[in-house]
ROMILO-391572 format. One record per atom (N, C-alpha, C): residue in three letters; x, y, z. Coordinates in steps of 0.001 Angstrom, whole numbers, padded with zeros to 6 digits, always signed. Atoms other than C-alpha are relative to their C-alpha. Example, Ala and Ser with C-alpha at 12.3 -4.5 7.8 and 13.67 -1.06 7.14 Angstrom:
BEGIN
ALA+000890-001190+000000
ALA+012300-004500+007800
ALA+000900+001200+000000
SER-000820-001190-000060
SER+013670-001060+007140
SER-000770+001090+000730
This chain:
BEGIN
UNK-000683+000887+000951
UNK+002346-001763-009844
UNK-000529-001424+000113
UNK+000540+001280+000221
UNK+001236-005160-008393
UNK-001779-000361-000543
UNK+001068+000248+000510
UNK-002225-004484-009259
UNK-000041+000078-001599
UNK+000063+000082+001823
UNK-001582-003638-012973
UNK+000386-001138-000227
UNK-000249+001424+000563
UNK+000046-006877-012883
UNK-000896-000749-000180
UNK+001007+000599+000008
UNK-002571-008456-011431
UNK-001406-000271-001442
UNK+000920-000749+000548
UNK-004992-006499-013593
UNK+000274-001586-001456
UNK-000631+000815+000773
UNK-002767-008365-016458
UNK-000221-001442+000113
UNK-000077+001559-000342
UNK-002592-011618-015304
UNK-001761-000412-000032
UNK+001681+000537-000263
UNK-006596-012423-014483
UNK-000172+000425-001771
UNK+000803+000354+000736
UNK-007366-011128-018025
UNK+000823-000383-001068
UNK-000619+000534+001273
UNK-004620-013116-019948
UNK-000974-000959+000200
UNK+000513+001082+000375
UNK-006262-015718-018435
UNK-000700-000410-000972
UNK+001323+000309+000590
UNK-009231-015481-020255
UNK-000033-000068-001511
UNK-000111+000501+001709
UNK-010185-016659-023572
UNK-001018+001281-000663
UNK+001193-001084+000776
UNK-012067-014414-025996
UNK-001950-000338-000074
UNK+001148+000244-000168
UNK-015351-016122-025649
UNK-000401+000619+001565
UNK+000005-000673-001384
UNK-014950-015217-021661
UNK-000566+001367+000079
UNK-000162-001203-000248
UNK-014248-011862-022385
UNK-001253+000826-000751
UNK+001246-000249+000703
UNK-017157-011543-024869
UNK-001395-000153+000816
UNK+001172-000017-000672
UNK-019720-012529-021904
UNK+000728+001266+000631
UNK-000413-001130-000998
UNK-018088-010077-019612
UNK-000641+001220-000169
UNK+000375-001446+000043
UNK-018573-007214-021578
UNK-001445+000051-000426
UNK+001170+000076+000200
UNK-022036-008413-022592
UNK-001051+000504+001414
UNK+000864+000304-001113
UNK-023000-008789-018714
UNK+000354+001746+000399
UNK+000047-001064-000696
UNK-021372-004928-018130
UNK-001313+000416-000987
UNK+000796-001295+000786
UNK-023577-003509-021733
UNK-001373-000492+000440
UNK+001155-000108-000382
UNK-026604-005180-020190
UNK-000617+000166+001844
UNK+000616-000434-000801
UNK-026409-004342-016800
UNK-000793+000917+000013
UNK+001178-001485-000375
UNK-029273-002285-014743
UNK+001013+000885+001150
UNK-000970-001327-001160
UNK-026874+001091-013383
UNK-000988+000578+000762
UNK+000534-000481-001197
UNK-029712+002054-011652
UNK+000207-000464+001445
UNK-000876+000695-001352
UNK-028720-000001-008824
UNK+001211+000582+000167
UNK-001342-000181-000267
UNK-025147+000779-009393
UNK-000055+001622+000660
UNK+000486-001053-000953
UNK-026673+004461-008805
UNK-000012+000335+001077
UNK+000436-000487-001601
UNK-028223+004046-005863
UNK+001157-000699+001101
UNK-001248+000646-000623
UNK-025103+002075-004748
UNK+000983+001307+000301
UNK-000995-002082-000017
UNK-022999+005864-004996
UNK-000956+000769+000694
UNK+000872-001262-000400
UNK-026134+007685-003339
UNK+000768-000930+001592
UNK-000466+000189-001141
UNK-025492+005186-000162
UNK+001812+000423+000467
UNK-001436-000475-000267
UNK-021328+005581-000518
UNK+000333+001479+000349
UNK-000050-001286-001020
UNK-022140+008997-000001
UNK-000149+000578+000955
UNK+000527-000348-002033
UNK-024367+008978+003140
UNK+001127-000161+000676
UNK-000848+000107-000787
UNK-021646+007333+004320
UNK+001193+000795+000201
UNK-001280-001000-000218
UNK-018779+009771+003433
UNK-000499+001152+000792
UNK+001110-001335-000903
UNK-021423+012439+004881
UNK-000373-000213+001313
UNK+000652+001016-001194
UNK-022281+009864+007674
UNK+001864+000587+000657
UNK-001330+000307-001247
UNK-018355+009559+008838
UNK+000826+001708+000226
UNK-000686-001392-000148
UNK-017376+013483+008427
UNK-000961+000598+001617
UNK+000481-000598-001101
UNK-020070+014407+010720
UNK+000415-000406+001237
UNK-000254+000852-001101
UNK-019171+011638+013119
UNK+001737+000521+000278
UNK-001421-000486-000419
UNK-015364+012986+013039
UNK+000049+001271+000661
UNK+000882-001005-000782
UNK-017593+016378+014636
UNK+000425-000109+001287
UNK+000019+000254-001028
UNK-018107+014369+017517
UNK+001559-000278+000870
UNK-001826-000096-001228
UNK-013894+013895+018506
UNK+000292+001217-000173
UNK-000146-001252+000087
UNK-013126+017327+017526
UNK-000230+001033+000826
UNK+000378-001258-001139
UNK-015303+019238+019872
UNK+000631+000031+001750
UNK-000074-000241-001262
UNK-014063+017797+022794
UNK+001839+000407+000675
UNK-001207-000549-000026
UNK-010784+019215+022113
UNK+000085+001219-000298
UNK+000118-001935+000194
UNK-011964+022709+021741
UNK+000094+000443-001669
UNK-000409-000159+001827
UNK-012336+022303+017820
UNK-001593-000052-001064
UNK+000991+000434+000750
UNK-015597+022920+015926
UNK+000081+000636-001825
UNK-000346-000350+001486
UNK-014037+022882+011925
UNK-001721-000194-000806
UNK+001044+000400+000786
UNK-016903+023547+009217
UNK-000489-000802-000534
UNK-000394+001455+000565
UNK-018535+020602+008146
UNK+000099+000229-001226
UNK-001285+000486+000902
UNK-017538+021309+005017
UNK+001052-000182-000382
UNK-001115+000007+000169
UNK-014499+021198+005310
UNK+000404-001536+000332
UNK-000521+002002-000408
UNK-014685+017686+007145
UNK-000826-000806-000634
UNK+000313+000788+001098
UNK-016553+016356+004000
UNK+001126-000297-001028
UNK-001105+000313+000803
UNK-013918+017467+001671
UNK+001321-000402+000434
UNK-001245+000375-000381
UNK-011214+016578+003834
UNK+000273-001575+000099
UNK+000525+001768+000269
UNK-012692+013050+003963
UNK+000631-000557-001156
UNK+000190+000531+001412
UNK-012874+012668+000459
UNK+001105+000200-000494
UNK-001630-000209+001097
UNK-009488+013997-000357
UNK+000765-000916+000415
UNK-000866+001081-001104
UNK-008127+011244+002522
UNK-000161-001016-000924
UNK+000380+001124+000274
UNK-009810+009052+000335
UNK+000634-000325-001347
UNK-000265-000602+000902
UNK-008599+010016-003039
UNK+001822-000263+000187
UNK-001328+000418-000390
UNK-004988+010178-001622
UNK+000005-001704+000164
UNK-000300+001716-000514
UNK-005498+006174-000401
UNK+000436-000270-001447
UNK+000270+000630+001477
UNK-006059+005655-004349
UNK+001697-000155-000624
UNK-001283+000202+000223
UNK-002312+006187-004564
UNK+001050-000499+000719
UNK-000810+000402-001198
UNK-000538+005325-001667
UNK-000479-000235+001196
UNK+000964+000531-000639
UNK-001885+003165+000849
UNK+000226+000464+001482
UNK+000169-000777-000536
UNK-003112+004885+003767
UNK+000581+001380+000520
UNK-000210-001104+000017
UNK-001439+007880+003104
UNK-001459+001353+000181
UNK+001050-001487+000368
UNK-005206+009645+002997
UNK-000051+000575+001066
UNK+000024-000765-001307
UNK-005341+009702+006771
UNK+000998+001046+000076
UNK-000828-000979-000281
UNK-002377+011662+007073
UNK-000674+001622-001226
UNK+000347-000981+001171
UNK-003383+013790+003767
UNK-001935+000848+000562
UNK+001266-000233-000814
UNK-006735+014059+005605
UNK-000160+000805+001190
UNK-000518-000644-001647
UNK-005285+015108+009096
UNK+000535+001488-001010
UNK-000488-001082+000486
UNK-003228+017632+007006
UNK-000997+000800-000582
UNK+001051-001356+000904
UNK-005994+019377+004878
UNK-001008+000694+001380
UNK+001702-000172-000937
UNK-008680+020070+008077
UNK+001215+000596+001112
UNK-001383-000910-000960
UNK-004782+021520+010061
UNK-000184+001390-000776
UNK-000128-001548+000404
UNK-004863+023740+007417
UNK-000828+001259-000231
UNK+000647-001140+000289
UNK-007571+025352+006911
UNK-001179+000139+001179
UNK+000837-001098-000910
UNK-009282+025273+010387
UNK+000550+000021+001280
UNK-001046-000231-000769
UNK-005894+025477+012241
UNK-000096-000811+001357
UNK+000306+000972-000800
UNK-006204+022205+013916
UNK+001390-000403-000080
UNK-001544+000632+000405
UNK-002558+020887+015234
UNK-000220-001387-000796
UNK-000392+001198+000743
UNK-001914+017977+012505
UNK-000181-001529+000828
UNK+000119+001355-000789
UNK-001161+015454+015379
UNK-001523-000699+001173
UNK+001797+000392-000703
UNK-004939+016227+017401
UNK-000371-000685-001318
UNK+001119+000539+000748
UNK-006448+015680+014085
UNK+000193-001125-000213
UNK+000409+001275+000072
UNK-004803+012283+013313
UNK+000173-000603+001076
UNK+000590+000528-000575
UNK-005184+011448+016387
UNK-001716-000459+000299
UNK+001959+000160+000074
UNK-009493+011788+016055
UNK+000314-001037-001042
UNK-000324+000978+000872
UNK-008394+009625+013017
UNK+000210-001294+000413
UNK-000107+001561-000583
UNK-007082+006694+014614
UNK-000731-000255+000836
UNK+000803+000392-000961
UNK-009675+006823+016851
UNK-001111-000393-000696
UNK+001009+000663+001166
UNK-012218+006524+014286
UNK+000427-001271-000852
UNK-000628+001207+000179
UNK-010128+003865+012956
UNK+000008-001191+000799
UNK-000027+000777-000746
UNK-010067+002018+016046
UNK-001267-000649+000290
UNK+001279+000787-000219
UNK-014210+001867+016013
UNK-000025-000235-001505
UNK+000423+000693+001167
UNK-014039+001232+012343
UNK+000579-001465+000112
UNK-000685+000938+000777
UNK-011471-001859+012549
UNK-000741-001191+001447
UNK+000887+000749-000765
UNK-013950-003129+015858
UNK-001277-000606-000825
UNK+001277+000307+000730
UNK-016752-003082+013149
UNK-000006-000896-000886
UNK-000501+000482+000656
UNK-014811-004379+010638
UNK+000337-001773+000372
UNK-000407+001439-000207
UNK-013926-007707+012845
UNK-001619-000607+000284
UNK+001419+000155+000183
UNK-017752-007772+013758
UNK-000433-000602-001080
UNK+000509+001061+001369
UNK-018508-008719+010105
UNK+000582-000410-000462
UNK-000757+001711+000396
UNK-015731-010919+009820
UNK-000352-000893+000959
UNK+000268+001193-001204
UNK-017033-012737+012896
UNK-001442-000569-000562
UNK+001086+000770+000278
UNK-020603-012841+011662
UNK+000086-000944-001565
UNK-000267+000852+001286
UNK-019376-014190+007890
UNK+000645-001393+000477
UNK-000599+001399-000501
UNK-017356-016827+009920
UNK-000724-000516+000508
UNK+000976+000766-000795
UNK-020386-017987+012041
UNK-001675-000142-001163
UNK+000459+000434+000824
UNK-022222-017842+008812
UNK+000469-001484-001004
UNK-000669+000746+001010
UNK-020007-019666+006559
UNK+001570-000547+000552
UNK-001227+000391-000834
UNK-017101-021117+008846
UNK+000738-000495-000975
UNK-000851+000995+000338
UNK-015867-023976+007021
UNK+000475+000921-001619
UNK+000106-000430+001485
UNK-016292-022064+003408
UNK+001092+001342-000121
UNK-000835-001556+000501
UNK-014253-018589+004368
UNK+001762-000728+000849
UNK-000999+000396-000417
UNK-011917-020897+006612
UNK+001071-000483-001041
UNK-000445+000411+001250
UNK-010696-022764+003575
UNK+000399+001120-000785
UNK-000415-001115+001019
UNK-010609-019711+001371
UNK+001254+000693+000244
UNK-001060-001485-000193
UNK-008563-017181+003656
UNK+001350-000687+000382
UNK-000887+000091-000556
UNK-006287-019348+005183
UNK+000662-001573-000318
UNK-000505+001284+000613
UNK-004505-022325+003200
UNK+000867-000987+001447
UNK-000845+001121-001255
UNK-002853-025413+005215
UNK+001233+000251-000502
UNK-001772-000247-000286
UNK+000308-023851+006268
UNK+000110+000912+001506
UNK-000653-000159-000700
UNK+001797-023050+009318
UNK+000963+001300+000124
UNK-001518-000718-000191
UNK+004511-020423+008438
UNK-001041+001720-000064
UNK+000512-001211-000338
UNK+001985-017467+008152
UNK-000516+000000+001572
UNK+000484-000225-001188
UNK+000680-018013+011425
UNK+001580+000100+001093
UNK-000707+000045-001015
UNK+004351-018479+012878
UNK+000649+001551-000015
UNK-000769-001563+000218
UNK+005527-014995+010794
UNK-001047+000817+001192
UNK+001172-000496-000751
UNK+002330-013454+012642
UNK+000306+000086+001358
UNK-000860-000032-001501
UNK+003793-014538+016007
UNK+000828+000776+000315
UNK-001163-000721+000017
UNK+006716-013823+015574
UNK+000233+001569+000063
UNK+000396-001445+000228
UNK+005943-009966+014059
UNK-000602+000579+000830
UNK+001025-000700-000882
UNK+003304-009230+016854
UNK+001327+000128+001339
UNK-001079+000110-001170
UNK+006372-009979+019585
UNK+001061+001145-000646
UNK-000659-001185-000070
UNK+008746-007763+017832
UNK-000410+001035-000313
UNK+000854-000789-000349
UNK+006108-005383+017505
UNK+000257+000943+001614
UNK-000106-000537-001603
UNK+006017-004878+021376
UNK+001233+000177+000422
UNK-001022-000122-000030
UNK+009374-004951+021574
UNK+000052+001453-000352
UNK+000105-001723+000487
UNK+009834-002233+019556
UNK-000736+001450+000359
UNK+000893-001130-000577
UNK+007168-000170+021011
UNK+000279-000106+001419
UNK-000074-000579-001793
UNK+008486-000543+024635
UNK+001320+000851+000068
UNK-001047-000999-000068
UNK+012164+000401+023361
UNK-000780+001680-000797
UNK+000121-001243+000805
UNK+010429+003622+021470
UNK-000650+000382+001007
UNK+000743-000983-001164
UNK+008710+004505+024604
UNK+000770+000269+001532
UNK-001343-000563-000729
UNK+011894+004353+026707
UNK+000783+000950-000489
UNK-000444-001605+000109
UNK+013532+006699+024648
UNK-000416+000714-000071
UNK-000115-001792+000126
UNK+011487+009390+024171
UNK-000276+000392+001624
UNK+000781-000315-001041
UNK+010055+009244+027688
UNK+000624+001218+000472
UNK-000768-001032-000343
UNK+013053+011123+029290
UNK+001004+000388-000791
UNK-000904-000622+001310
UNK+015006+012577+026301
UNK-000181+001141+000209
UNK+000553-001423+000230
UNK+015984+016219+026603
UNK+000438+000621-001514
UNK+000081-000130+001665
UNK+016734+016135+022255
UNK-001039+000701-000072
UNK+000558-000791+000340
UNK+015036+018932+020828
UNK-001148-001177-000794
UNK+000527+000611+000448
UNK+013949+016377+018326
UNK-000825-001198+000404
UNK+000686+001672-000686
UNK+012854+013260+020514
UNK-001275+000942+000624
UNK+001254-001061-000865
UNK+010885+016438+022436
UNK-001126+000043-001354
UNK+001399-000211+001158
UNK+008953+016881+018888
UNK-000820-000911+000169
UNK+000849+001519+000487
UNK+008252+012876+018582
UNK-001098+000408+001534
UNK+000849+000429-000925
UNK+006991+013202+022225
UNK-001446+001111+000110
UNK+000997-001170+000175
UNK+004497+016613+021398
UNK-000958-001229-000822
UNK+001104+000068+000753
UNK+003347+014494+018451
UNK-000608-001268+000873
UNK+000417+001384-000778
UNK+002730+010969+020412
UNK-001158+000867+001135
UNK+000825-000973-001296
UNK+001151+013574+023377
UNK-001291+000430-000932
UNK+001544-000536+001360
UNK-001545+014635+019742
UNK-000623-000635+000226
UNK+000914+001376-000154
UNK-002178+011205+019471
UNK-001005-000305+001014
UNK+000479+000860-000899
UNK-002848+009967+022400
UNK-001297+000640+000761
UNK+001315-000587-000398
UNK-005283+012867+022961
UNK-000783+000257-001063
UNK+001240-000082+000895
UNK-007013+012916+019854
UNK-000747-001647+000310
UNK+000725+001179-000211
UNK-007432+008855+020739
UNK-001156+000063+001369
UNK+001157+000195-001069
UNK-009439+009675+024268
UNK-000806+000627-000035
UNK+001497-000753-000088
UNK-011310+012193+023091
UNK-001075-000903-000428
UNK+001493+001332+000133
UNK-013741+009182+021933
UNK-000476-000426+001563
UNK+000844+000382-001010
UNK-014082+008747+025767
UNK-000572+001114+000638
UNK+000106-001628-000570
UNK-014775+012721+026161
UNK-001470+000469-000644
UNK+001162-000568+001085
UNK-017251+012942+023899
UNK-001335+000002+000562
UNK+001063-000554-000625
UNK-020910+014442+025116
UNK-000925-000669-001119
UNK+001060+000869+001176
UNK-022488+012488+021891
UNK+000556-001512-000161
UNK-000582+001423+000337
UNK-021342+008900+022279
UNK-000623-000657-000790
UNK+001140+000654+000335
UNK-024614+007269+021401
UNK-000180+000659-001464
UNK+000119-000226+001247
UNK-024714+009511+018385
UNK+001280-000564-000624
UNK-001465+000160+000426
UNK-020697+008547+017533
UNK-000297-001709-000161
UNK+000429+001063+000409
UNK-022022+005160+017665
UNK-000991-000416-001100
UNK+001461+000478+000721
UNK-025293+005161+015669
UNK+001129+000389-001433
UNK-000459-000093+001617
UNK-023000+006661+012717
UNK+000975-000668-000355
UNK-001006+001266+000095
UNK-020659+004062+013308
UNK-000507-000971-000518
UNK+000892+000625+000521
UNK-022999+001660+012850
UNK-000642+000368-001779
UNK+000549-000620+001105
UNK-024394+003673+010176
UNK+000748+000015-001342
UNK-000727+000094+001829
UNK-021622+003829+007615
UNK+000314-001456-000078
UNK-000141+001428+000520
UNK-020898+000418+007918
UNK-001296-001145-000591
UNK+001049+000938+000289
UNK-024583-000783+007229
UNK+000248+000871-001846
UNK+000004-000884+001358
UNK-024123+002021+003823
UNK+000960-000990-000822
UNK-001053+000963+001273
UNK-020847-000113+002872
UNK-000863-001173+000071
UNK+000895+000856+000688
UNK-022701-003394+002978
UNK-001031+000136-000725
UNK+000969-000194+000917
UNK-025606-002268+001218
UNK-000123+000681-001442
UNK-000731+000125+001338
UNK-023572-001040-001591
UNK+000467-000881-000706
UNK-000203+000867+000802
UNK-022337-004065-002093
UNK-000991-001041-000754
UNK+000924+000692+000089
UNK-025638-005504-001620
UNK-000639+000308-001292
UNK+000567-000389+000685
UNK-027524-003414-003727
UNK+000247-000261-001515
UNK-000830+000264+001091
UNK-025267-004035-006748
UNK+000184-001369-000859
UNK+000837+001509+000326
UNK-026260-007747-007088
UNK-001127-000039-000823
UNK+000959-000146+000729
UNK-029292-006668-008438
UNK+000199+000636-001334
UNK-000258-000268+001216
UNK-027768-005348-011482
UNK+000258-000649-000925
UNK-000087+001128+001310
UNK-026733-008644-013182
UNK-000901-000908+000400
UNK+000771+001111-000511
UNK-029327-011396-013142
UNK+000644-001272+000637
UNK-000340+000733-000370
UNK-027208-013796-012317
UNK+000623-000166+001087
UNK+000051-000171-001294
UNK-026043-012568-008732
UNK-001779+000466+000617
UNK+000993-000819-001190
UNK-029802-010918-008069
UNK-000238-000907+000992
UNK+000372+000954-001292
UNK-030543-014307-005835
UNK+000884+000017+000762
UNK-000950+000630-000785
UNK-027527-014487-004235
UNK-000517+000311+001861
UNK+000735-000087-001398
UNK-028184-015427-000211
UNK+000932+001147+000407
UNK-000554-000805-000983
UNK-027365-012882+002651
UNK+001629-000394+000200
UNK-001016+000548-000251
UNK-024535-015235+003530
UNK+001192+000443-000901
UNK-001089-000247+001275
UNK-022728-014626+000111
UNK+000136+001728-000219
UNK-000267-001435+000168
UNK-023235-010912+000233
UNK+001218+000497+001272
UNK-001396-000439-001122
UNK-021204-010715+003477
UNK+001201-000994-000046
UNK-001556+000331+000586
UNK-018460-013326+002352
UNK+000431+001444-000837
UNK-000603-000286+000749
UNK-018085-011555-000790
UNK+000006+001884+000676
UNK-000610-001098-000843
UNK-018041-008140+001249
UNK+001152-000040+000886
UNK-000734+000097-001166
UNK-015709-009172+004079
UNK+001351-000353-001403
UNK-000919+000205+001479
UNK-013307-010764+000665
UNK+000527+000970-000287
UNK+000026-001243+000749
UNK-013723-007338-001328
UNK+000973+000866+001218
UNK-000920-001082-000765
UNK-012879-005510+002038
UNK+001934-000642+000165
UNK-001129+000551-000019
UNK-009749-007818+002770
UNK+001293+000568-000998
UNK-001251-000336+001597
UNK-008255-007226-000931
UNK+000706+001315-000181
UNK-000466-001268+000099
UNK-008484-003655-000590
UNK+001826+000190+000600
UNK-001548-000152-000823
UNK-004959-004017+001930
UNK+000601-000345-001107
UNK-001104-000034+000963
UNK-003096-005372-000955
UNK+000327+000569-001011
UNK-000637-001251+000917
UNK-002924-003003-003801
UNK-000858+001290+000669
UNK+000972-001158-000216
UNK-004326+000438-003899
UNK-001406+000137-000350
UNK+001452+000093+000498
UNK-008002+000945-003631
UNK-000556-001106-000530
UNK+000562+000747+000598
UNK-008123-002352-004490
UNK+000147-000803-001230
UNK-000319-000066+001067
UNK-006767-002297-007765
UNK+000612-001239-000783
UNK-000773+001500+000313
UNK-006287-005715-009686
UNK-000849-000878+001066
UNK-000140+000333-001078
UNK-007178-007237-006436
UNK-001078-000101+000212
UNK+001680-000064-000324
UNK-011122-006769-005419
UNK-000722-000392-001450
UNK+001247+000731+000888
UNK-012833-007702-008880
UNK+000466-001772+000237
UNK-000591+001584-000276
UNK-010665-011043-008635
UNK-000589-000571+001313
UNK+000622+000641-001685
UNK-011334-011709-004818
UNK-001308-000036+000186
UNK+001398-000143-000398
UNK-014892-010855-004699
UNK-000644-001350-001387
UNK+000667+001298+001208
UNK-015652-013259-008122
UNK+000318-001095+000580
UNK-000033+001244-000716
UNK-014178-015985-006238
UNK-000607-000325+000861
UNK+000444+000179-001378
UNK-015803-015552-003266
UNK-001161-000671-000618
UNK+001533+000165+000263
UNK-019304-015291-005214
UNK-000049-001122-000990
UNK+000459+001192+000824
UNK-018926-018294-007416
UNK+000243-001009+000814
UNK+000127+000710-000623
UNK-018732-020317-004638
UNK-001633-000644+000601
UNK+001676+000277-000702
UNK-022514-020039-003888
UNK-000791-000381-001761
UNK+000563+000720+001152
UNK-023161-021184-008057
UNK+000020+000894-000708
UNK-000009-000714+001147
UNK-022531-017962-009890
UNK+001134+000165-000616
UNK-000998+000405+001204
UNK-020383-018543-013373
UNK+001015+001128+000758
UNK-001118-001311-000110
UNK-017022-016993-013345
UNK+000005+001019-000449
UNK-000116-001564+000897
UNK-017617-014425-016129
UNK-001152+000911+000461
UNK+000902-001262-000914
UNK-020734-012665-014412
UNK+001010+000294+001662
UNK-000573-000566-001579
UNK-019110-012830-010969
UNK+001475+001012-000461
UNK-001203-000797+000403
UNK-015869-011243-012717
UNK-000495+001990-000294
UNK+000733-001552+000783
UNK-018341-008432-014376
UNK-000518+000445+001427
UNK+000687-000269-000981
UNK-019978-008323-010965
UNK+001145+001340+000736
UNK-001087-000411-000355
UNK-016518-007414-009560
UNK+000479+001227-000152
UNK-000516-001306+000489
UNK-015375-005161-011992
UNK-001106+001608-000158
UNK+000761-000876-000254
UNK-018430-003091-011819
UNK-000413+000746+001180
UNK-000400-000509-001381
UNK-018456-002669-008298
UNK+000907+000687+000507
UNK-001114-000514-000149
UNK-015101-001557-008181
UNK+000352+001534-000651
UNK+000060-001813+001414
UNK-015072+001117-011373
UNK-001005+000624+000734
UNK+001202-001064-000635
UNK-018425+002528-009500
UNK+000955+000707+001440
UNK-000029-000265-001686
UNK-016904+002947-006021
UNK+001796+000963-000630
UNK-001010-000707+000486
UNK-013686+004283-007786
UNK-000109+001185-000440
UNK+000158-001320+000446
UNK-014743+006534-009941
UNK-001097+001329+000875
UNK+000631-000815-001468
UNK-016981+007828-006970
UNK+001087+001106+000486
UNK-001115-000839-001488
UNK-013792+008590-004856
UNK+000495+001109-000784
UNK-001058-000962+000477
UNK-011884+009985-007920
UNK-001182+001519-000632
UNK+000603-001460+000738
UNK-014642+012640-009223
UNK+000043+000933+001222
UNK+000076-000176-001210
UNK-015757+013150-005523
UNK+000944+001244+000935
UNK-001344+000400-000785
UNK-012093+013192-003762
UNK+000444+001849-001044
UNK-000914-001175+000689
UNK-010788+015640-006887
UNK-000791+001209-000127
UNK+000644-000726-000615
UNK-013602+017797-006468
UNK+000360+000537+001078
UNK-000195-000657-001367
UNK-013058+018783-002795
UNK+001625+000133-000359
UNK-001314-000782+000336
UNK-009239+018899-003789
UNK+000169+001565-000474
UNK+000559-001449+000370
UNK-010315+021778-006235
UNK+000048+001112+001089
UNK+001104-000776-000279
UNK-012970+023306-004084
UNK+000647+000374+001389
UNK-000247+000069-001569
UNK-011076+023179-000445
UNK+000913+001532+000084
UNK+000007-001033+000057
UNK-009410+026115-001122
UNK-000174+001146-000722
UNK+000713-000933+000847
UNK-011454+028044-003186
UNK-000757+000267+001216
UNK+001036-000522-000776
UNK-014091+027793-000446
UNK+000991+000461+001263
UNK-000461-000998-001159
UNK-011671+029128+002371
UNK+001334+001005-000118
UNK-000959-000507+000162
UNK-009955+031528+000368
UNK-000081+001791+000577
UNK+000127-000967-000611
UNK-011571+034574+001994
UNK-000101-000474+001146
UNK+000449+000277-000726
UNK-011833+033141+005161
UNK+001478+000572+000692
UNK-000849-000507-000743
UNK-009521+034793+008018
UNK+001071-000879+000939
């Protein structure tokens, strides 16, 4: 809902002359780029299934990889509606069909989560030691009261998580006994990342999908003339931006063509290409997930409908 608003709002702004470059800058983009921008988003969905291989086995679990392609893609597909609902929808499809308990699998999940959101601060650290003063200003206005909510929230955070780990500890509740089976999933799908007999490979594809997402975004510059110069610097603002936005609506929605045009007209490109820039980036990587995503929905049990 807040992104349709959004959606709304950014293009009342605009005047009809605006909106007349816009759609000029989508009917003359070059999609060959935008192309090869979906061939990399795939390595990477192909890149992070295999790499979810490597927690799996060391829990006595080797699911088909296709199954941990389409289970990916349906995780991903689910986000598009409800925000991070895919992990769970993800954990659930790859339980069911290669009889993995629910709570191992999202536990391998948050563990892959935990080296994605290490990678993730990585290229917010190098955009800040690129562009300090420029993303400082942007992300974080002169005020005080988000940084005190932030405090505040991280303290009753721990709070909360020391009373939830006093009760279940010794609880003999049938039900507190469930919470503590599934917390007991977790906490061993999270160490199998230190179990694992392929680290060095669990790393390289770590590495690996995250160089695929920047170079999607990269690559995609070259489709309007008026981002193809843009420096290194501005490709990882307006990446680190783009990723940011995604947390507030779904997939992005409303939210990433806006954030990423701001970012990139900061380095001298007009508002109405950086807007088209935006919105083209976004519809590509979307309609990716949703052909993709609803595909393996289909196909996930078609392909293990003889299977024992």
């Amino acid at each position: 809902m807040l992104g349709v608003v959004l959606i709304w709002y950014s293009v009342s702004k605009l005047s009809d002359e605006d909106i007349k470059v816009i759609k000029e800058s989508f009917r003359t983009a070059n999609y060959w780029w935008v192309g090869f921008s979906l061939v990399l988003g795939i390595l990477s969905h192909v890149s992070r299934a295999y790499r979810w291989q490597f927690l799996l086995e060391p829990l006595g679990y080797k699911p088909r990889f296709a199954n941990n392609i389409m289970a990916v893609l349906v995780g991903y597909l689910v986000n598009l509606t409800i925000p991070r609902a895919g992990e769970v929808a993800r954990a659930t499809a790859i339980s069911k069909y290669e009889k993995i308990p629910f709570e191992k699998a999202f536990g391998t999940i948050v563990s892959e989560r935990i080296a994605d959101v290490i990678m993730l601060l990585g290229i917010i650290a190098t955009a800040f030691f690129l562009q300090t003063k420029l993303l400082s200003s942007y992300l974080f206005k002169e005020s005080d009261s988000y940084s005190s909510l932030l405090y505040y929230g991280l303290i009753g955070l721990a709070i909360a998580a020391f009373l939830f780990y006093r009760l279940i500890k010794k609880s003999t509740n049938p039900f507190i006994q469930k919470i503590q089976k599934f917390v007991l999933g977790l906490i061993q799908g999270v160490i199998s990342i230190f179990k694992m007999k392929k680290k060095w490979a669990f790393i390289f594809h770590t590495f690996f999908i995250w160089a695929m997402y920047v170079l999607m975004f990269y690559v995609v510059t070259f489709a309007l003339p008026e981002t193809t110069n843009l420096p290194f610097s501005a490709i990882i603002v307006g990446f680190v931006v783009g990723g940011l936005s995604m947390a507030l609506t779904n997939g992005g929605l409303g939210t990433y063509p806006v954030f990423v045009a701001s970012a990139i007209t900061l380095y001298g490109v007009d508002q109405n290409p950086a807007l088209a820039f935006g919105w083209i980036m976004w519809t590509a990587q979307t309609v990716m997930v949703i052909v993709f995503g609803g595909l393996s929905f289909i196909l996930l049990p078609i392909y293990n409908r003889n299977r024992d």
